[in-house]
C-alpha angles and dihedrals in degrees: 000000000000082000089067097039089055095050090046100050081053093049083050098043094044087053094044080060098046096050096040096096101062107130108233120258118258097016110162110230122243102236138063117231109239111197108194122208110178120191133164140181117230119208149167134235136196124211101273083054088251114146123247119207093216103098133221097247117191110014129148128247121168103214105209110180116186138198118213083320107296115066109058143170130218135200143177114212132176128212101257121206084276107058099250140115093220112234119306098193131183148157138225137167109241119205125201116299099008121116135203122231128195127202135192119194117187109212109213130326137276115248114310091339116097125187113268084222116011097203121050118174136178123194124212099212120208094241089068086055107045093082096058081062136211116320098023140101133254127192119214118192108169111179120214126209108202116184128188112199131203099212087183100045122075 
């Protein structure tokens, strides 16, 4: 009899082991869903800063999000007929205290038109999430304006 209890006491305690690790049911995660859609208009300047309606096709701007400074997404976009860079779009989970940064590099010019900055960048600070609270998704859809400016053409 104290043969089986034994082995019994080891057979309960073996499967008390093995199912301990079960996650509890309805837990909230401890992250937001941050869904990124980056866009940006594209445009050219003479050199009185007036727009031209001609558009920069083709060039070249390298999209890198981050996230608090380690996962990260790259794209290469080109300037389409409509000034535009098309939608570079991404998600990450943000947990407390970490921020998303977005950065636009313009790669060259176009012509004789060359970009007034050549980097632009927007940050989505954890402080603009938090309200939309643990679990739940945010969506981030910062807009660039990129200008390339002739400083010799009317």
């Amino acid at each position: 009899m104290r043969k089986q209890l034994v082995i019994m006491g080891v057979c309960l305690l073996f499967i008390t082991l093995c199912f301990s690790g079960c996650e509890e049911l309805g837990m909230k995660p401890d992250y937001i869903t941050v869904v990124c859609v980056i866009q940006a208009n594209v445009y050219l300047l003479d050199k009185n800063n007036n727009m031209l309606t001609e558009r920069p096709i083709g060039l070249l701007i390298n999209v890198e999000i981050t996230k608090a400074g380690g996962e990260n997404y790259n794209s290469e976009r080109t300037v389409t007929e409509y000034g535009t860079i098309g939608v570079a779009r991404c998600t990450f989970k943000l947990y407390k205290e970490q921020d998303i940064e977005a950065v636009l590099r313009v790669q060259g010019g176009y012509k004789d038109f060359y970009p007034v900055a050549a980097v632009h960048f927007k940050t989505l600070t954890w402080a603009e999430v938090e309200s939309v609270g643990f679990g739940e998704t945010y969506s981030w859809m910062p807009m660039f304006q990129i200008g390339l400016k002739n400083e010799t053409a009317p």
